[in-house]
C-alpha positions in Angstrom: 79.8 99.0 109.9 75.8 98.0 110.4 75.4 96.1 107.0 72.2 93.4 106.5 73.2 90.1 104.9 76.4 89.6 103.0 74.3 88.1 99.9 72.5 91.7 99.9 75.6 94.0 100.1 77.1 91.4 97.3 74.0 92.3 94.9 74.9 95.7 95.2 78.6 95.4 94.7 78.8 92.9 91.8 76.2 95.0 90.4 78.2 98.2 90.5 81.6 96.2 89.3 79.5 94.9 86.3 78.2 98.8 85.6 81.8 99.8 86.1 83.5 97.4 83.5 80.5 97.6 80.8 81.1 101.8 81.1 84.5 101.1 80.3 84.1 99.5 76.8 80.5 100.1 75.7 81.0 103.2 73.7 84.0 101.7 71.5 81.4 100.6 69.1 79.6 103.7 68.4 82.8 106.2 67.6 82.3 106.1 64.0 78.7 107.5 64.5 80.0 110.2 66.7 82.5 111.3 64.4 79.8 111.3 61.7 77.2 113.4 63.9 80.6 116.4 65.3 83.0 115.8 62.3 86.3 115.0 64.4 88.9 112.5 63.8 89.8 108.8 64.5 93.0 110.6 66.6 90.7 113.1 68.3 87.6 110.5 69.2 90.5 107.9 70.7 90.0 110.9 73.9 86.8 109.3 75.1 88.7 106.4 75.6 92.3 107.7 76.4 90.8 110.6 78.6 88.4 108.1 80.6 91.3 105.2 81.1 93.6 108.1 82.8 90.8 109.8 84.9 89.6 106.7 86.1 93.7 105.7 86.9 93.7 108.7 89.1 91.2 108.3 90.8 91.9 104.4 92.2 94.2 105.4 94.6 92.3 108.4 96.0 88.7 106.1 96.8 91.6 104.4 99.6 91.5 107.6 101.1 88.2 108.3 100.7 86.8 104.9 101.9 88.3 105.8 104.9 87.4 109.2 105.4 83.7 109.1 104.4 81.0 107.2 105.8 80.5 104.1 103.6 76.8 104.8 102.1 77.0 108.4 101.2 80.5 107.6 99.6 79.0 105.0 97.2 75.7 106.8 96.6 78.0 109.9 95.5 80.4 107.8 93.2 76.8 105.9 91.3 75.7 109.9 91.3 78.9 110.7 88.8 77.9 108.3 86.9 74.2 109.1 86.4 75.1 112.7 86.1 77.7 111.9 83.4 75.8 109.4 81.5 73.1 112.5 81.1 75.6 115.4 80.1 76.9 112.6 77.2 73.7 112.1 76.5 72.6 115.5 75.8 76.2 116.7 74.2 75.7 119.1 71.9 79.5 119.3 70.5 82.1 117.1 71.1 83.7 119.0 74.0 80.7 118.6 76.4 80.6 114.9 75.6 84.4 114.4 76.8 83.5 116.1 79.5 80.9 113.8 80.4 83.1 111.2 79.6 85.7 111.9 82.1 82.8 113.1 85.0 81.4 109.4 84.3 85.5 108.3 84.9 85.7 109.6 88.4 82.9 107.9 89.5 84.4 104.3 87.6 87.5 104.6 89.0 86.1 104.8 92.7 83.2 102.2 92.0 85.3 99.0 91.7 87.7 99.7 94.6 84.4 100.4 96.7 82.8 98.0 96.1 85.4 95.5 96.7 86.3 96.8 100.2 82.7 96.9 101.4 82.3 93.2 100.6 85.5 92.2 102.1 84.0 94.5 105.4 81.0 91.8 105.5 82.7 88.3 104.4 84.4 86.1 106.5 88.1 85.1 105.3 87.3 81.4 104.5 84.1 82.5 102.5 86.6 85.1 100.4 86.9 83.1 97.3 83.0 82.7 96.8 82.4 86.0 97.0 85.1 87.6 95.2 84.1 84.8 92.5 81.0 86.4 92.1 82.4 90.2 91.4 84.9 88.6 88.9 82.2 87.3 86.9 80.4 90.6 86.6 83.9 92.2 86.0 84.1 89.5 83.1 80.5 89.4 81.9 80.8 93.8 82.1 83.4 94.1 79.0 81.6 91.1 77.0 77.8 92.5 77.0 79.1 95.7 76.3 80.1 95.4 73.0 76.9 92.9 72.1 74.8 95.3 73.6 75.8 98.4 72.3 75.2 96.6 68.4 72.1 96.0 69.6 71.1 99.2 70.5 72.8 101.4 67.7 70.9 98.8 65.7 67.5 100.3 67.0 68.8 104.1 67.6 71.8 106.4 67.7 74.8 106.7 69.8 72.8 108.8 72.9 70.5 106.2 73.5 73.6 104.3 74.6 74.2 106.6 77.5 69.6 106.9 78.3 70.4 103.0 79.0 73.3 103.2 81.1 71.7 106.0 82.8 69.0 104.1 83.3 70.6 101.2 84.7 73.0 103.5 86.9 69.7 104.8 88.5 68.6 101.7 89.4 71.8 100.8 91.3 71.1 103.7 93.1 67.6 102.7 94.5 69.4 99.5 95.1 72.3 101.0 97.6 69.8 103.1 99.1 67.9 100.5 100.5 70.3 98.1 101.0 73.3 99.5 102.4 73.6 100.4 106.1 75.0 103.3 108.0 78.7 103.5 109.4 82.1 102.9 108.0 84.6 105.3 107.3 85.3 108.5 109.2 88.7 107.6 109.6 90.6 111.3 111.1 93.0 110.5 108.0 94.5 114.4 105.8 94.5 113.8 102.0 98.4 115.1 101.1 97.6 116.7 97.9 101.5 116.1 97.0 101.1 112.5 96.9 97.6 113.0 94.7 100.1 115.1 92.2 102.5 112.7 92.0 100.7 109.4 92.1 98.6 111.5 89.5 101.7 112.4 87.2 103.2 108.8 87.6 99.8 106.9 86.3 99.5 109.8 83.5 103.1 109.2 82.4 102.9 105.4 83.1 99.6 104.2 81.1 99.4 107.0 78.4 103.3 105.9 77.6 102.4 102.3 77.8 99.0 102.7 75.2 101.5 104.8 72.7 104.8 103.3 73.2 103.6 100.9 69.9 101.1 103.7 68.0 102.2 106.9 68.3 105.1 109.1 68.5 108.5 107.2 70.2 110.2 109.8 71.7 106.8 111.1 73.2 105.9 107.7 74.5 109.5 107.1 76.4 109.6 111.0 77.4 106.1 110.1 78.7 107.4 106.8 80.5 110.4 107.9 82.1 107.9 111.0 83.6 105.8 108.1 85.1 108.7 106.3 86.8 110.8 109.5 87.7 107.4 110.4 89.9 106.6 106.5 90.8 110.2 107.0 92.8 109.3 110.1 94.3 105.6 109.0 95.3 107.0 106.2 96.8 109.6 107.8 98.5 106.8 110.2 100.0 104.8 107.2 101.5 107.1 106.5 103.7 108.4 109.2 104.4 104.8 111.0 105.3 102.5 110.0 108.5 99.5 109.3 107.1 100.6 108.1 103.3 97.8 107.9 100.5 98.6 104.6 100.1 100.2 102.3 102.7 102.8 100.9 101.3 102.9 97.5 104.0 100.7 95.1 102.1 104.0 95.2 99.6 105.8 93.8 102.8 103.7 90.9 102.3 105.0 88.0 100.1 101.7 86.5 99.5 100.5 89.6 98.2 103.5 90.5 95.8 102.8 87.2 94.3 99.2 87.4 93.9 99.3 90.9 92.5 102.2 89.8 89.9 99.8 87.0 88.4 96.9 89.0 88.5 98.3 91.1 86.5 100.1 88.7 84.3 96.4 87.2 83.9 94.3 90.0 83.0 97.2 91.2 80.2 96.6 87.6 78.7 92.6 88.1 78.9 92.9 91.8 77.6 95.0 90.6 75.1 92.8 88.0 73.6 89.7 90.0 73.8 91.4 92.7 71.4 93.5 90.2 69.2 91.1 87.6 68.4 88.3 89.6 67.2 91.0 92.2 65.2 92.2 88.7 63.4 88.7 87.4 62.8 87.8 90.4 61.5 91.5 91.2 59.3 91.4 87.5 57.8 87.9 86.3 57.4 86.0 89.5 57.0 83.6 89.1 59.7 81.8 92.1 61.4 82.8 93.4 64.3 79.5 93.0 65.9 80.0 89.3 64.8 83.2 88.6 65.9 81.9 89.8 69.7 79.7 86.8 69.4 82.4 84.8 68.8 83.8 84.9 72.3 80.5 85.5 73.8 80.0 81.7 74.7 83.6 81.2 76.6 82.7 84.6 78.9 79.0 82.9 79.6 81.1 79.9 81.0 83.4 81.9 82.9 80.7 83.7 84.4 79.0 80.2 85.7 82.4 79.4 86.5 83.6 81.7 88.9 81.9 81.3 91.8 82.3 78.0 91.7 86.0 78.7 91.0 85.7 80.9 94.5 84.2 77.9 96.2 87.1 75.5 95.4 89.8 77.9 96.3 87.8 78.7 100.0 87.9 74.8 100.3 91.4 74.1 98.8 93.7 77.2 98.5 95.2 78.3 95.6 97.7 75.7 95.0 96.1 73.5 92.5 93.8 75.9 90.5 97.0 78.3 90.1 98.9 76.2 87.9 95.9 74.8 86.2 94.6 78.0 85.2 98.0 79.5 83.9 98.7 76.1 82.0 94.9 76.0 80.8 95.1 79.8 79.1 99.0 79.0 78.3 98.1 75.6 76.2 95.3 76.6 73.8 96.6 80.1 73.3 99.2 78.4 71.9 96.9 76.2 70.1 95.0 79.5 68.7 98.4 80.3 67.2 99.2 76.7 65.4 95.8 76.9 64.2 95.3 80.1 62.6 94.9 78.6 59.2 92.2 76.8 59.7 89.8 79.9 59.4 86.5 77.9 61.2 84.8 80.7 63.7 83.7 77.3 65.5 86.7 76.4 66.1 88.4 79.5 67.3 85.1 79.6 69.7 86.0 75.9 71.2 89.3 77.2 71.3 88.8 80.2 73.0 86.4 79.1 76.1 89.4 77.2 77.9 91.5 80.1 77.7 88.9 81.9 79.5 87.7 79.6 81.6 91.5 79.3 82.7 91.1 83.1 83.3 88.4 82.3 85.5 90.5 79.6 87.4 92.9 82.4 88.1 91.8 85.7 88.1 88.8 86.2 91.3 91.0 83.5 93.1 94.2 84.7 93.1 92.8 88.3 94.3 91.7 86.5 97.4 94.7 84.8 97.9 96.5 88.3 98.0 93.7 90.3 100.0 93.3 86.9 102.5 96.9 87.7 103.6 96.6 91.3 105.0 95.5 92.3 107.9 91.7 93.9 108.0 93.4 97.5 108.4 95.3 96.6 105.0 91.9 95.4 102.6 91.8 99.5 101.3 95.4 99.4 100.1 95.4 96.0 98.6 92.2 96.6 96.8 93.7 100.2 95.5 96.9 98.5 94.1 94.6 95.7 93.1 92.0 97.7 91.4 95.3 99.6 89.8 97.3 96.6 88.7 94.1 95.9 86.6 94.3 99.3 85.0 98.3 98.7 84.3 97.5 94.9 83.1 94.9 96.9 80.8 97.2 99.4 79.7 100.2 96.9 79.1 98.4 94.2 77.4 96.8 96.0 75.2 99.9 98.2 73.9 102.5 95.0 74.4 100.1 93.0 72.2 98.4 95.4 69.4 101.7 96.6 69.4 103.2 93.2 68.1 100.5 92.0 66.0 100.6 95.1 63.9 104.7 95.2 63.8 104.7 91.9 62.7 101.9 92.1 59.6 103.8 95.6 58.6 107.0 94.2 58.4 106.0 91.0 56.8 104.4 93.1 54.1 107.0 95.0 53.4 109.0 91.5 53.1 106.4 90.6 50.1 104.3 88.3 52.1 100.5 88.4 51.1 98.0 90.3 53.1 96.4 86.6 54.6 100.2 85.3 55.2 100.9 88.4 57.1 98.2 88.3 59.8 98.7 84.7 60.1 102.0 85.2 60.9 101.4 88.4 63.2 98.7 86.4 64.8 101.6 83.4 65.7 103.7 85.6 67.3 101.1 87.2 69.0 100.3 84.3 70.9 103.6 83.1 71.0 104.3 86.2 73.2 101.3 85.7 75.3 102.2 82.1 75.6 105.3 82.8 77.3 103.7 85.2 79.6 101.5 82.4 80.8 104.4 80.1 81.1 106.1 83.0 83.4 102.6 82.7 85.3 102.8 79.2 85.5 105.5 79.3 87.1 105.4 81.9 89.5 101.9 80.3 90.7 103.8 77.2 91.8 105.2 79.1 94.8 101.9 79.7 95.8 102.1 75.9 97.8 104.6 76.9 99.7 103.2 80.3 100.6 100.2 78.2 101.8 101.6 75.0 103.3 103.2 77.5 106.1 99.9 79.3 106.2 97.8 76.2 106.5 100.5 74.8 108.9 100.7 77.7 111.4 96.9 78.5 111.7 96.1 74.5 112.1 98.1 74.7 115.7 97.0 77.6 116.6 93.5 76.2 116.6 94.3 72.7 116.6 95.7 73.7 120.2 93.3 76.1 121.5 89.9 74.6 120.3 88.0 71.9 122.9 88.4 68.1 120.7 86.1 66.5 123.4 83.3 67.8 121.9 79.7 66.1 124.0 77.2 66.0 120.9 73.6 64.5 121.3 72.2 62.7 118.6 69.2 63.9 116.3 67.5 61.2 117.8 67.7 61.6 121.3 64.6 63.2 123.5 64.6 66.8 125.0 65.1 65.1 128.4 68.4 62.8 127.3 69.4 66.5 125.7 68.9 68.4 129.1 70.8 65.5 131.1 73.6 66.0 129.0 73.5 69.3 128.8 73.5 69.4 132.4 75.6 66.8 133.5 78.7 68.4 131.3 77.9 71.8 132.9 77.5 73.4 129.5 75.1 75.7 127.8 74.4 73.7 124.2 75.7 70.9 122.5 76.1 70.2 118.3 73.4 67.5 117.3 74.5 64.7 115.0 73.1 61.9 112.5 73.5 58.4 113.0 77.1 59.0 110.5 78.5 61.3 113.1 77.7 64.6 110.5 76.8 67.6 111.7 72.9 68.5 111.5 72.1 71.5 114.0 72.7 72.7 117.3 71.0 72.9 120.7 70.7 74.7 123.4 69.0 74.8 126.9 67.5 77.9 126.1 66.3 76.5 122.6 64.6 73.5 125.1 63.3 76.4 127.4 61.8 78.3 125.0 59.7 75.7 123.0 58.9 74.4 126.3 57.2 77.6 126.8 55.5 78.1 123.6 54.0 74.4 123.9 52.6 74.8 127.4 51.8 78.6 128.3 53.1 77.5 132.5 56.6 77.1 131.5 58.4 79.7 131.4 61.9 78.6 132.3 63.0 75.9 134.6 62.2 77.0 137.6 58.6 76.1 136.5 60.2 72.5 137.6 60.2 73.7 141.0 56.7 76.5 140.7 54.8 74.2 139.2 53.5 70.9 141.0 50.3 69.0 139.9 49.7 65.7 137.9 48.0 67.5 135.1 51.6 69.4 134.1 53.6 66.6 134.9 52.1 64.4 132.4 51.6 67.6 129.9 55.6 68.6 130.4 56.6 64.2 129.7 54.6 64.2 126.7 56.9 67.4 125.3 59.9 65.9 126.7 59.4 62.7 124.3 60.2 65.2 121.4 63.3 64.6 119.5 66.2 67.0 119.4 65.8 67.3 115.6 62.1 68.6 115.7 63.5 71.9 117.4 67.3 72.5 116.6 68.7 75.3 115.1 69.6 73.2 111.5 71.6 76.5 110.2 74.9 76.0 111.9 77.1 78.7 111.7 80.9 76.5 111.7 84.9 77.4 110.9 87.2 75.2 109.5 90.3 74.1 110.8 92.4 76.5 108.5 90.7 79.6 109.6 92.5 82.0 111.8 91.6 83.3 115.4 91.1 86.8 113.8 88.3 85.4 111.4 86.6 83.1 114.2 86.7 86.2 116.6 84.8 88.2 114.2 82.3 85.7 113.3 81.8 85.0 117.0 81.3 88.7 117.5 79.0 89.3 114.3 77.1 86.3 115.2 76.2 86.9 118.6 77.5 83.7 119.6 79.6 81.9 122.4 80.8 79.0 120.4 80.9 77.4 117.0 81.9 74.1 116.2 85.2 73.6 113.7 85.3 71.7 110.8 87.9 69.8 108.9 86.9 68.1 105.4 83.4 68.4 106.1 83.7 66.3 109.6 83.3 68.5 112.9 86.9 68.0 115.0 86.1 69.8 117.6 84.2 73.6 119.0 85.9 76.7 119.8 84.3 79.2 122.2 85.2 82.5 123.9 86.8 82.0 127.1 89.4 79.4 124.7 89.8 82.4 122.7 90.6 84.9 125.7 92.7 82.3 127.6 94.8 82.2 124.4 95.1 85.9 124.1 96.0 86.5 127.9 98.6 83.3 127.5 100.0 85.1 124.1 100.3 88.3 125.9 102.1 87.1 128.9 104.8 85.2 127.0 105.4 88.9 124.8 
């Protein structure tokens, strides 16, 4: 695909994921004002929510499909245009039935969005810059559910519920101005058939799955496990069908991968504890100290603002590190002052609950964006669509789960401890323990797991290092930012290559050079040289001195200083496609922060022929 900049195409996909997540929550707030203006029920007003979780479910695994059919642009444009177009029909309702259906035309376009958008910036970033990126649409993912709530106060504060969906619409409109400029043509066009089986029972098995899950706790028991039992019967037959079928919905092969098992596990186990918490702390604060709900939302608001600073810089460590320190320091972070929440539930200080709080967040953050790049970083390019559809649906299960598993206990808890006599303010203290007692051991189970994640990556780390440990060039000829065009040109030309990386007086890395770099501001500083054959051409006193004056320049004053490098963990797929994007013939390769050597194309195709002849 034909795409401008990465940092562009990210602008327009964390964009989108932060529109995406904020549609998901932002009407909570304003259902008592809608059953006010159509007179309907708490149970029958829970269907904008209920109705827009499930169509949104659906529709994950069918944007795999169609970001392969469809030609990137077009596709997204459409998916933003569901949203627009259903943010209007809410907005105009006149009865209750119109605004559901709104609802769930706004939930086909949210289900596509996220998955989308997350393939289309995995299509432009290099491997090793994975993390940053993916950093960056975590934070809006995070920021999305948080501003939501604080924004929708704000505006039901200033009008009524439809001017929630004018803003949204607004702000959908103006990520389509955004994608229309931005994005590029190509992608997609895949000659893939949609089996309409597999949409039934994928469909059937996330119906059954989440709307058992959100009622096992709430509503009717026999319904919930009829409801369950439905989802699984048709998980087993939908996954049957995938490999049974030629061209399955969803590939089943990034399941083969251990790396990604893993990483899908703890995201999930993640985002229940951060689902969790968002709904349990704010239902305490509001229970036991009376506090609004529009209050309570401000409550966690400073702990999201961190982990939104937070994660890229959470992406950067894992591209430079890997996963297996900020794994275990991110379960153990949310684990520890969860678990602190609990003890501490007495105390009743909103400041406190707030200090409290940000860590377990921030330990989200640790977790969260990297460990989705740890699991997508592990399949193949052909793969990114499935991973990011049983990624993007993971999230809608950890949603589902946590917020059932949790609400679930916290209410079973206070009910049966007021039935035992306790007082109203003993009983949510103690449902409030338990509740993070639970989550506490969840995080312990992700602890856990996450310490695997070394020797997942040890092996990785170890395997790509000899691959280009043994392929690369280590007797790298640099020239020094010092040394004049002519020095540059002798050494250019005595070691019968085309460039050569210019270093500081420490041996780091500061540009590169090439002859035709020397040629060309040759050129531009005298209007005779053209190339250098103008050595030859050209044969008077006049040029000569001209041509030594411009050869006393030093290699730093025309060098390209943007050096586009690897590192030494990268793998030959990722160096190949960044020679390729690039236009390039050879980039040097790093190892903590110290060039070790340059890897060019003709090592690259040598290995490949060598590779081949040994299969």
């Amino acid at each position: 695909m034909k795409t401008k900049k990465p940092l562009l195409i990210l602008i327009v996909t964390a964009f989108a994921s932060f529109l995406a997540t904020f549609n998901e929550t932002f009407l909570n707030i304003a259902f008592t004002p809608i059953m006010k203006s159509f007179g309907v029920s708490v149970s029958t007003v829970q269907w904008l929510t209920t109705a827009y979780m499930l169509g949104a479910a659906i529709m994950v695994p069918i944007s795999s499909f169609m970001y392969r059919k469809f030609k990137t642009k077009p596709l997204f444009l459409s998916t933003i245009g569901l949203l627009i177009l259903g943010s209007f029909i809410c907005a105009l309702a006149p009865n209750f039935e119109i605004l559901l259906t709104g609802r769930i035309i706004q939930s086909l376009g949210t289900g596509m969005l996220i998955p989308i958008g997350m393939n289309l910036t995995l299509s432009v970033v290099p491997k090793e810059k994975i993390g940053t990126y993916m950093g960056i649409m975590g934070s809006m993912t995070t920021l999305g559910p948080s501003l939501s709530i604080i924004g929708a106060g704000a505006l039901l504060a200033v009008g009524n519920w439809p001017l929630l969906f004018y803003v949204f619409g607004a702000l959908t409109c103006l990520e389509f101005i955004l994608a229309s400029i931005i994005l590029g043509k190509g992608g997609g066009e895949e000659k893939c058939q949609l089996d309409t089986i597999s949409v039934m029972f994928i469909s059937l098995t996330l119906v059954g799955l989440l709307y058992g899950m959100s009622t096992v706790f709430s509503g009717n028991i026999i319904i919930a496990l009829t409801s369950l039992i439905i989802g699984i019967i048709f998980l087993i037959l939908f996954v049957k069908r995938q490999n049974k079928i030629k061209e399955p919905l969803i590939s089943l092969q990034p399941l083969k991968v251990k790396e990604f098992q893993v990483g899908i596990i703890l995201n999930i186990l993640a985002l229940m504890l951060v689902f969790s918490m968002n709904i349990i702390i704010p239902l305490f604060i509001q229970n036991s100290l009376g506090v609004k709900a529009f209050m309570a939302s401000l409550v966690l608001f400073p702990a999201v603002m961190c982990s939104c600073i937070l994660s890229p810089i959470a992406g950067k460590i894992y591209d430079l590190k890997g996963g297996k320190i900020i794994f275990p320091f991110g379960f153990a972070l949310m684990m520890i002052f969860i678990l602190i929440l609990g003890l501490t539930r007495d105390v009743h200080s909103l400041l406190l609950i707030t200090l409290l709080y940000a860590p377990v967040i921030i330990g989200s953050t640790f977790a969260i964006g990297p460990v989705q790049s740890f699991a997508l970083s592990h399949l193949n390019r052909e793969l990114y669509p499935h991973g990011v559809t049983m990624m993007s649906t993971g999230f809608q299960i950890a949603g589902c789960v946590g917020t059932s598993l949790f609400t679930g206990v916290y209410s079973l808890v206070m009910n049966i401890s007021l039935k035992n006599g306790m007082t109203d303010t003993n009983s949510l203290s103690l449902a409030f323990l338990i509740t993070t007692i639970v989550a506490t051991i969840i995080g312990l189970i992700g602890f856990i797991l996450s310490l695997k994640v070394k020797t997942y990556e040890n092996k990785q780390e170890l395997k790509v290092h000899l691959t280009l440990n043994s392929i690369m060039k280590k007797d790298v000829f640099t020239v020094k930012d010092t040394d004049n065009l002519l020095t540059v040109l002798k050494t250019i030309t005595n070691h019968k290559i085309s460039g050569a990386p210019v270093v500081d007086k420490d041996n780091n890395l500061v540009g590169f050079i090439s002859d035709g770099d020397i040629m060309r501001f040759l050129a531009k500083a005298h209007p005779l040289f053209t190339n250098a054959y103008s050595f030859v051409a050209i044969n008077n006193t006049n040029f000569n001195d001209k041509l030594n004056d411009l050869m006393k320049h030093k290699a730093k004053d025309i060098c390209k200083k943007k050096v586009t490098t690897t590192n030494i963990n990268t793998s030959i797929e990722d160096v190949c496609n960044i020679l390729n994007e690039k236009h390039l013939k050879k980039i040097p390769v790093m190892k903590n922060g110290k060039m070790v050597g340059i890897i060019n194309r003709s090592n690259i195709t040598k290995y490949a022929i060598e590779t081949y002849l040994k299969a």
